[in-house]
C-alpha positions, -999 to +999 in steps of 0.1 A: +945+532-637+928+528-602+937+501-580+925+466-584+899+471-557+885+501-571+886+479-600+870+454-586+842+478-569+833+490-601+831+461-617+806+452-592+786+483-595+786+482-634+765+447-630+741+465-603+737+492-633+730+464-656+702+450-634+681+481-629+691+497-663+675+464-675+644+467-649+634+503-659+639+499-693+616+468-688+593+490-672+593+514-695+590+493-729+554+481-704+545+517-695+546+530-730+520+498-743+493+500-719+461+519-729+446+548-708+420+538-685+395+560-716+402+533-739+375+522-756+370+484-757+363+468-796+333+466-808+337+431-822+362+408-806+385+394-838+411+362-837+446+373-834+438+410-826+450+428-795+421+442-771+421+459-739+393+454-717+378+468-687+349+453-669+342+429-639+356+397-632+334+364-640+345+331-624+327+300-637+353+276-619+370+290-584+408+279-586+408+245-563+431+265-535+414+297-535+398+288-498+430+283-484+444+312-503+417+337-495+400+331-455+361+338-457+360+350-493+324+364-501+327+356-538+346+330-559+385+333-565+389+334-601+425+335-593+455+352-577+490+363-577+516+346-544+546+350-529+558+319-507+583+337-476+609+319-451+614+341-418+648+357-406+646+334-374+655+304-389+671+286-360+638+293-337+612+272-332+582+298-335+552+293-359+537+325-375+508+322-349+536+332-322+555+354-335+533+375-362+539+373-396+536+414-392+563+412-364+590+394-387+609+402-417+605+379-445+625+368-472+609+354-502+621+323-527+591+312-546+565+330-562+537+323-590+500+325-601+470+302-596+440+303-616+406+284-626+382+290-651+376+330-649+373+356-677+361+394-676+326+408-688+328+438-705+301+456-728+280+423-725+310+403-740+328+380-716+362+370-724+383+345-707+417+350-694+440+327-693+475+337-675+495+304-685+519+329-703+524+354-673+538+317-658+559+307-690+576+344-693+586+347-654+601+310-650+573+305-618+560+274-608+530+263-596+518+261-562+517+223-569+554+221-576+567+238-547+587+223-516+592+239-483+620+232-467+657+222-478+686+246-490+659+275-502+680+303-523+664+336-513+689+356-536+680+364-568+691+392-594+657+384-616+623+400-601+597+374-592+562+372-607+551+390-575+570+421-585+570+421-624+559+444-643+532+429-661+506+424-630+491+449-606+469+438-582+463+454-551+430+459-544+438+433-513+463+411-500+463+378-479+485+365-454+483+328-449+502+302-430+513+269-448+495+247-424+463+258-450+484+248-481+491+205-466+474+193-492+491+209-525+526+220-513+553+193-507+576+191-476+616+184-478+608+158-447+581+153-419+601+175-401+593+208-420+569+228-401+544+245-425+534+272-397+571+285-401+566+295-435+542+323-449+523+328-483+512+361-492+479+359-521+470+389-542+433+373-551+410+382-580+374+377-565+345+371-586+326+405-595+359+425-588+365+454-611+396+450-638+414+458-668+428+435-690+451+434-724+463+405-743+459+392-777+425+374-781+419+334-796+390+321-805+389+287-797+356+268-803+339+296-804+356+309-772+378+344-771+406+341-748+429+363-740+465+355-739+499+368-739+523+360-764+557+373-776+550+402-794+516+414-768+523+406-734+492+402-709+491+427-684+462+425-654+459+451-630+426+458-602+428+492-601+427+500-639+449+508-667+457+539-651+470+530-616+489+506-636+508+531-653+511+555-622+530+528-604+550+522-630+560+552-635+570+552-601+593+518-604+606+534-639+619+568-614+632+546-583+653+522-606+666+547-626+675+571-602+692+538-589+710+531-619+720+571-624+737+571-592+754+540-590+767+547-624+777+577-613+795+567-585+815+540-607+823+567-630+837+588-601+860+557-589+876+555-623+888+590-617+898+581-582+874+602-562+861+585-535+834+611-515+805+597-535+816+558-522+821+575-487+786+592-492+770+556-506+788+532-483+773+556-451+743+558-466+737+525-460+750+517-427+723+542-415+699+523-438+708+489-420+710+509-385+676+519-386+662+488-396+684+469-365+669+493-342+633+485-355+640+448-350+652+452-315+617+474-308+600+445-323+614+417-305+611+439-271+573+438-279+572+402-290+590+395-252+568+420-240+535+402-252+550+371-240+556+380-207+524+394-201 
């Protein structure tokens, strides 16, 4: 029997092994029900059927924040996919304007989904979306219910909307300061600074190109597609396709993850300890070389500063 530390190590590795055996099985269960991008979309749209549809993106009614969300949009924000972020310098005073939200490192605690009245037009049918189950399944809140400031837990063994499974937009990306978000955030106190904290938008713009699956309603004569237990809704901008290529990606990372870490536990049980030695340096060098790009990044910050 090892020693209790080695017990206790393992025990701690076992429940990293749970996580991302849990995240690339997730993954995969996803990966194996989405359609190819050669799918061809149904002839007739029927109640309670699941469809998959690609066409472009109709917005009859922008989502109220999408002009803070999206600066200088040329078309109409149906919706989009955020991440609210809380920077490493926590004890400074700087606003995003002075330091660069590219020139920090971010950590986020909130994330979520805002939409308005937007559907998809394909083969001369237009069906609406609505993503109200994409916010039900991922515990998120909405952009309404969010407070900045207080204790904020950044730590968090469950994957956020942002980086679930079932979205994949990326077509384009928004970085915005909370000073654009006054009017539908809340603040812990009048002394929270909304320039120290950064939302991140993945928007869906009117016209865009996208593919689409769900189970379909028709509600006063409406189709809609939604998600539901048995069909989960999955949205992606760059096609069924590029959907499955990245995740088929995220199912390899995670389970090369889980492989190794498992092997490594196994390995402690037996009392050999080179694959710990081998992980443990592994990542010093990781958080090495990530302290040595934050001193080259503050040098430039001091540099722009000075000059």
């Amino acid at each position: 029997m090892p020693p209790t530390i080695v017990l206790i190590a393992i025990a701690i590795l076992g429940a990293i092994v749970l996580v991302y055996g849990y995240r690339a099985l997730t993954a995969y269960l996803i990966f194996r029900s989405l359609p190819s991008n050669n799918a061809d979309g149904p002839s007739e749209i029927v109640d309670g059927e699941t469809v998959a549809l690609t066409g472009e993106l109709e917005v009859e009614q922008p989502v109220e924040s999408g002009d803070a969300a999206v600066e200088n949009a040329d078309e109409a924000v149906g919706a989009y996919l955020w991440r609210a972020r809380l920077p490493d310098n926590t004890n400074s005073d700087l606003t995003i304007d002075e330091w660069g939200w590219e020139r920090q490192h971010w950590h986020t605690f909130a994330s979520g989904i805002e939409w308005g009245h937007f559907g998809i037009n394909a083969d001369g049918q237009t069906v609406r979306i609505d993503p109200s189950w994409l916010r039900e399944k991922t515990d998120s809140e909405a952009l309404t219910e969010l407070t900045l400031g207080g204790i904020t837990n950044t730590e968090r063994f469950s994957t956020y909307l942002w980086d679930r499974w079932y979205t994949y937009l990326c077509d384009r990306i928004e970085h915005r300061s909370f000073r654009e978000f006054v009017g539908y955030v809340q603040r812990h106190n009048d002394d929270v600074d909304p320039d120290r904290y950064l939302l991140e938008a993945r928007p869906l713009l009117e016209g865009t190109p996208v593919s689409v699956s769900g189970e379909v309603h028709i509600e006063q004569g409406e189709p809609i597609l939604r998600g539901t237990s048995d069909t989960p809704l999955l949205l992606s901008d760059a096609g069924f396709d590029g959907h499955r290529r990245w995740l088929r990606q995220q199912i390899l990372r995670k389970g090369l993850v889980t492989v190794g870490l498992l092997a490594v536990a196994v390995t402690l049980w037996f009392e050999f300890y080179v694959p710990l030695a081998v992980l443990v340096v592994a990542y010093l060098v990781y958080v090495g070389y990530h302290f040595v790009q934050d001193i080259r990044i503050f040098r430039d910050f001091l540099e722009r500063l000075w000059n």
